[in-house]
C-alpha positions as a printed Julia matrix, in Angstrom:
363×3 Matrix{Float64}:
   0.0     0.0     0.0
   1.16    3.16   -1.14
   0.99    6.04    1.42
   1.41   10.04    0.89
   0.82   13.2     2.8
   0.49   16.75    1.4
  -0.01   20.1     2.4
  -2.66   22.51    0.64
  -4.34   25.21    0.87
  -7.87   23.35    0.11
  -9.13   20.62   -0.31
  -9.71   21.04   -3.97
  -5.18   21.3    -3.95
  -5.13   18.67   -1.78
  -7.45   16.15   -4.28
  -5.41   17.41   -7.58
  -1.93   16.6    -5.69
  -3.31   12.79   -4.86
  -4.98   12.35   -8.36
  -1.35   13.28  -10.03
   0.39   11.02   -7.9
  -1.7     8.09   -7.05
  -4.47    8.59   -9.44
  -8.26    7.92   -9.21
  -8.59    4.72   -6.96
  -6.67    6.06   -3.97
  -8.86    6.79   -0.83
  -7.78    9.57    1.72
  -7.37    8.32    5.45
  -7.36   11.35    7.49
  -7.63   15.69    7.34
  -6.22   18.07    9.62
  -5.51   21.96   10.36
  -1.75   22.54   10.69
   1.05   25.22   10.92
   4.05   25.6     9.76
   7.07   25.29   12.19
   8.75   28.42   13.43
   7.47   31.63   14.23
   6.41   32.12   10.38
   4.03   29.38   10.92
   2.0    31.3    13.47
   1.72   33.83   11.7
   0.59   32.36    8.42
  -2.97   30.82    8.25
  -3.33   27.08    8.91
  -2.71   24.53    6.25
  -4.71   21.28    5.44
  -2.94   18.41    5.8
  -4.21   15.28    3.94
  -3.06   12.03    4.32
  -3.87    9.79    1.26
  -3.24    5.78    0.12
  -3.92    3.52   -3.1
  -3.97   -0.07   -2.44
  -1.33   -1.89   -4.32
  -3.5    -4.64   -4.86
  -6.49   -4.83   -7.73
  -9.75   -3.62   -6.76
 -11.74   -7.09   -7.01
  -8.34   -8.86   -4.69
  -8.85   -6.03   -2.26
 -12.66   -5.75   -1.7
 -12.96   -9.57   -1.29
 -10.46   -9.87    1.11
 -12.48   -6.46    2.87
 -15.88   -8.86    2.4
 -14.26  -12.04    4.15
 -12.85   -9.54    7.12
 -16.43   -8.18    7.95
 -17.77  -12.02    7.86
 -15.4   -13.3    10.33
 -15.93  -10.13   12.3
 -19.89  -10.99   12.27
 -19.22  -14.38   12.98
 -17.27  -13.52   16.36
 -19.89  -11.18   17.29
 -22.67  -13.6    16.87
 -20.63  -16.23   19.09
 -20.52  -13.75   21.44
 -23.58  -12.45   21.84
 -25.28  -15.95   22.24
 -23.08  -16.82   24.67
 -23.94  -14.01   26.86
 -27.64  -14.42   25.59
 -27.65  -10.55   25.08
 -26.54   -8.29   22.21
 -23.46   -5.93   22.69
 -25.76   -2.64   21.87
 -28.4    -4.04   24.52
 -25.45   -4.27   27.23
 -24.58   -0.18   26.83
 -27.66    0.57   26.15
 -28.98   -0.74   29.89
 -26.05    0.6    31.41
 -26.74    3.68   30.3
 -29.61    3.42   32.27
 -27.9     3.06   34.89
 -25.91    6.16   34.32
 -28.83    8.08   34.15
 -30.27    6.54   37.53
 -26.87    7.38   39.02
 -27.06   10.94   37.83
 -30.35   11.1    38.54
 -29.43   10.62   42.66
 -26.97   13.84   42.0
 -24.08   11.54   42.19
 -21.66   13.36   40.11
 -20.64   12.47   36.63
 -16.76   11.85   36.91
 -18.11    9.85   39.98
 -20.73    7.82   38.27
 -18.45    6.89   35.21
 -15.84    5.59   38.47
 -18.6     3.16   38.91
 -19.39    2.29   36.41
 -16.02    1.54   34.98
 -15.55   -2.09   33.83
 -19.0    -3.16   35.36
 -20.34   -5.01   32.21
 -16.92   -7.12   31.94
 -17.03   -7.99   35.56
 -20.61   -8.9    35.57
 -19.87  -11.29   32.86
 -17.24  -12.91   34.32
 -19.89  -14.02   37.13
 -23.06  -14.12   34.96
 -23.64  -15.05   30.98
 -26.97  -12.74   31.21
 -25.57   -9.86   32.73
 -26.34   -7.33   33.09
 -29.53   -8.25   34.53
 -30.7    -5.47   37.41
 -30.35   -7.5    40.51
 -26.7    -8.24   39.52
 -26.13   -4.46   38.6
 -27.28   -3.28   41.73
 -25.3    -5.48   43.73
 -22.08   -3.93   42.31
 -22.63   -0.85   42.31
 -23.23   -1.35   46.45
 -20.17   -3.68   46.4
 -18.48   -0.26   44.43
 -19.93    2.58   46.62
 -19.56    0.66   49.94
 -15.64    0.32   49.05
 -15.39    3.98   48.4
 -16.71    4.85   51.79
 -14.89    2.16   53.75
 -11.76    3.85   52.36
 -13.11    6.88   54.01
 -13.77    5.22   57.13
 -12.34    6.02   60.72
  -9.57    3.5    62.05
 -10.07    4.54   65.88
 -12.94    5.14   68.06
 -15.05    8.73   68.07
 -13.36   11.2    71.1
 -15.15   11.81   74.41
 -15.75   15.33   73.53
 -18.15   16.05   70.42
 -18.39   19.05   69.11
 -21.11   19.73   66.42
 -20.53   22.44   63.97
 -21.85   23.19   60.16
 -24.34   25.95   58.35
 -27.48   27.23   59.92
 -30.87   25.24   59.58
 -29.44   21.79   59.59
 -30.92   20.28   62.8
 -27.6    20.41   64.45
 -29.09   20.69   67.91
 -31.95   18.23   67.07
 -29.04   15.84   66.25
 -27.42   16.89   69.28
 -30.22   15.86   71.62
 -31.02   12.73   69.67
 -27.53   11.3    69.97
 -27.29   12.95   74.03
 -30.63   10.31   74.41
 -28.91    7.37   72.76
 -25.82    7.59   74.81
 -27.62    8.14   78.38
 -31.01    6.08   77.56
 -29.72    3.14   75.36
 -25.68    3.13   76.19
 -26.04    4.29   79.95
 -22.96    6.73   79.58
 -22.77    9.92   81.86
 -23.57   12.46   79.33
 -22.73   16.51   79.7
 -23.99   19.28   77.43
 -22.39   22.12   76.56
 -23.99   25.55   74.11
 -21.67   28.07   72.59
 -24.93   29.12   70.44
 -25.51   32.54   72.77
 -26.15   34.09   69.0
 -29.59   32.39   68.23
 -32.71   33.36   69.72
 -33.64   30.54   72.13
 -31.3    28.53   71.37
 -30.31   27.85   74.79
 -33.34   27.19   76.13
 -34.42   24.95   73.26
 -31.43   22.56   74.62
 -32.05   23.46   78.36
 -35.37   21.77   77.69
 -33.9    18.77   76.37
 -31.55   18.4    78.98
 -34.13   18.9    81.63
 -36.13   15.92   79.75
 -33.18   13.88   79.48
 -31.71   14.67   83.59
 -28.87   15.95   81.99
 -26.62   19.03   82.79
 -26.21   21.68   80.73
 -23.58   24.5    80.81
 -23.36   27.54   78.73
 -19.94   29.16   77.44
 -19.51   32.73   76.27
 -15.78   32.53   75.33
 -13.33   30.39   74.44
 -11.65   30.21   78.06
 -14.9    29.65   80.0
 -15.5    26.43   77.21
 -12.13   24.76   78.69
 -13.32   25.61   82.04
 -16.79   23.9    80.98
 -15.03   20.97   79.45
 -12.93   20.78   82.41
 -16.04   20.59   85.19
 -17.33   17.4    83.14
 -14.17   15.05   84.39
 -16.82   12.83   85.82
 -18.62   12.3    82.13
 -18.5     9.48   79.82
 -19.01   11.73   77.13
 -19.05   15.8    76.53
 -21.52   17.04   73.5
 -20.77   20.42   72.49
 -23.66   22.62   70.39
 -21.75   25.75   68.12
 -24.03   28.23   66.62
 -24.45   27.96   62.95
 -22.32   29.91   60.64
 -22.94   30.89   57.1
 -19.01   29.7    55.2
 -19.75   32.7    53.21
 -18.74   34.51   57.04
 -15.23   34.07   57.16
 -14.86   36.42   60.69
 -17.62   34.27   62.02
 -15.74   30.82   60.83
 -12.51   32.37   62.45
 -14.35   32.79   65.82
 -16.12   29.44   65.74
 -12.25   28.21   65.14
 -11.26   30.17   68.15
 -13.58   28.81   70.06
 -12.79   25.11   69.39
  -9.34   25.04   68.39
  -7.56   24.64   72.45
 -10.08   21.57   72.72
  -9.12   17.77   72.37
 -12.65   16.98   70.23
 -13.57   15.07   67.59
 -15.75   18.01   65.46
 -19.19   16.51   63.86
 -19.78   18.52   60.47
 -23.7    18.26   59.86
 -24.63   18.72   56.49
 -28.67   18.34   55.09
 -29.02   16.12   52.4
 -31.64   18.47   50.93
 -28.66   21.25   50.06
 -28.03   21.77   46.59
 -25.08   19.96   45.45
 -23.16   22.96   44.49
 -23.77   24.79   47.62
 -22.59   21.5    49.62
 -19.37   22.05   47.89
 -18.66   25.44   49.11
 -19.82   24.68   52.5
 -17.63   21.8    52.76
 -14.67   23.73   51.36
 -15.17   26.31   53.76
 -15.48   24.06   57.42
 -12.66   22.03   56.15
 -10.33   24.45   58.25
 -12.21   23.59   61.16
 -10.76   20.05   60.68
 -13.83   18.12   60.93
 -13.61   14.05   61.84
 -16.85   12.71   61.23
 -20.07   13.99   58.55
 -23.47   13.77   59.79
 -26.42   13.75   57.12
 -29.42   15.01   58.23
 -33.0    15.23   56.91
 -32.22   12.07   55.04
 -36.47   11.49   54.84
 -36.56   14.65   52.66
 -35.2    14.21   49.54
 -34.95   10.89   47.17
 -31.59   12.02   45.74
 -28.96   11.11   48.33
 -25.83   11.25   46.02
 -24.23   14.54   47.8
 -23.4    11.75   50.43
 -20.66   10.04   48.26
 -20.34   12.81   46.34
 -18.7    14.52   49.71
 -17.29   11.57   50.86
 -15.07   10.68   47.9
 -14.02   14.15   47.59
 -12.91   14.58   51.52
 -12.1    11.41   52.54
 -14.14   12.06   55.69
 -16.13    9.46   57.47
 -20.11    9.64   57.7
 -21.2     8.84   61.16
 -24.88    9.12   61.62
 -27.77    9.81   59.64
 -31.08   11.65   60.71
 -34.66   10.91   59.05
 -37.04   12.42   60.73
 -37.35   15.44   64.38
 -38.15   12.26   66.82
 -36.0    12.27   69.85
 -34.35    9.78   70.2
 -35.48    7.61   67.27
 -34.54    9.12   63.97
 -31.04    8.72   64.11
 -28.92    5.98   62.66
 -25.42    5.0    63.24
 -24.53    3.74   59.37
 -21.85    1.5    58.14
 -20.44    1.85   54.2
 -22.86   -1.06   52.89
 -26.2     0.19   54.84
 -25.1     3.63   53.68
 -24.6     2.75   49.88
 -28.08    0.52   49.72
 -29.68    3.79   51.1
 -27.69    6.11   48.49
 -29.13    3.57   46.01
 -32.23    2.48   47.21
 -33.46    6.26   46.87
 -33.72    5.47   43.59
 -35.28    1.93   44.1
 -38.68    3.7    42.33
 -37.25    4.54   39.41
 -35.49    1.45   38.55
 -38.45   -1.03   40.12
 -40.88    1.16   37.24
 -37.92    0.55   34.54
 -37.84   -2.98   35.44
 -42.02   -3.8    34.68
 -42.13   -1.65   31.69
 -38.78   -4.11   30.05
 -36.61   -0.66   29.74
 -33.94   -2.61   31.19
């Protein structure tokens, strides 16, 4: 096979340079924009560059050798495709499905392609029909819940807990739920502690609790009287700590949250609401990151069906999730979540839309 590239200024150049040098059988293989080398070159306008062939062998040799190539191609695919009992186009086009499901719970795209990565070869491996849904869904909770066990902690939570995160996330709700679980269910000696002196009754909204709960509860108005706080709790099992909520847009206020917490040994809880749109999650997260936060907590998990911020944050940070909250009950609604409980929630959010694509044969 004969094989030339040329340089016009057209393509109409380019076709009258192959015709006078290979004639009217060759074929052209490829077109592109290029410059000259040098400085000259960038200055000049782009050339095309054409890249041309003519087969050395007759026409008739050449297209029946093309014609036996395509019917042992066909052939392979057709052994393929009955023994996995499912044509290649059918196999992307369900996982593609799947993509969109994935999407669909605002699990991000370079995310969702991570998942999905590889998952019709490995389902075949284990499963001629694949990808059948059941199988699909197993993986992809196999693949989450080994992206959040990476994530998750190698040593026991702190005795002091301090809860911090944006305003309107239930993070005194969460507070009291998890102060009931570790004096009613766990018998622990549990103190309380409010640096929220900002918020209008936000003191006594945790007083009350307390009082419900017989536990104490001590208010701090600076960062030296919170030591002092922590310090008169030597007798508890463990110390829960409520912060008033900052917007991360408020640096000054972050700063003086940071002040507050930064002379303490304490494990900080960032709660985060699963109904916050994903962009906005990003910035908050960015922004509490300097408050080096140990363990996530997702909250109003019974308000949304899309719970794919949860990984989303998780991958990016490398930060553990704790608990989940689904629901205002004290002391019920909270859930202490492992990676594979957490990624069949993630996935069962979308257990609707998939059960619906299932009956109809979309899948």
């Amino acid at each position: 096979m004969k094989v030339k590239r040329y340089l016009a200024r057209n393509m109409a150049e380019a076709l009258a340079y192959i015709r006078r040098d290979l004639g009217p059988d060759a074929v052209i293989i490829s077109t592109r924009r290029v410059r000259s080398r040098g400085w000259r070159g960038w200055l000049a306008p782009p050339q095309l560059e054409v890249t041309a062939a003519l087969d050395s062998l007759p026409a008739s040799e050449t297209q029946a050798d093309l014609r036996r190539q395509v019917e042992e191609i066909k052939g392979l695919l057709e052994e393929v495709s009955g023994h996995l009992g499912i044509r290649k186009d059918q196999v992307e086009e369900r996982l593609l499905r799947w993509r969109e499901l994935l999407l669909q719970l605002e699990i991000k795209a370079d995310l969702t392609d991570r998942l999905l990565e590889g998952l019709a070869g490995d389902l075949r491996e284990s499963d001629p029909r694949a990808p059948n849904p059941e199988a699909v869904r197993e993986e992809l909770v196999a693949r989450l819940a080994d992206i959040l066990a990476a994530a998750w902690p190698g040593k026991p939570p702190g005795r002091v807990m301090a809860f911090i995160g944006p305003t309107g996330v239930g993070k005194t709700t969460t507070l009291a739920k998890l102060a009931a679980r570790f004096s009613l269910l766990e018998r622990k000696k549990v103190g309380l502690i409010t640096i929220d002196t900002y918020r209008i009754g936000a003191v006594e909204q945790l007083q009350t609790y307390g009082e419900i709960l017989g536990l104490p509860l001590a208010v701090a108005w600076s960062p030296q009287e919170l030591r002092e706080k922590v310090e008169g709790y030597r007798d508890k099992d463990v110390i829960l700590i409520d912060t008033v909520g900052r917007s991360p847009q408020n640096e000054l206020r972050l700063a003086e949250l940071r002040a507050f917490l930064e002379s303490l040994d304490a494990d900080h809880y960032l709660v985060l609401s699963c109904t916050t749109k994903s962009r906005d999650l990003d910035s908050i997260v960015a922004r509490y990151r300097q408050l080096n936060p140990a363990r996530l907590i997702f909250t109003k998990v019974d308000e949304t069906q899309y719970l794919g911020n949860i990984i989303n944050v998780v991958a990016a940070t490398g930060i553990p999730v704790a608990y989940i909250t689904n629901g205002q009950n004290v002391p019920d609604d909270i859930e202490k979540v492992g990676p594979e409980r957490l990624a069949r929630l993630i996935l069962g959010a979308g257990e609707a839309w998939t059960t619906k694509q299932h009956a109809s044969g979309n899948w």
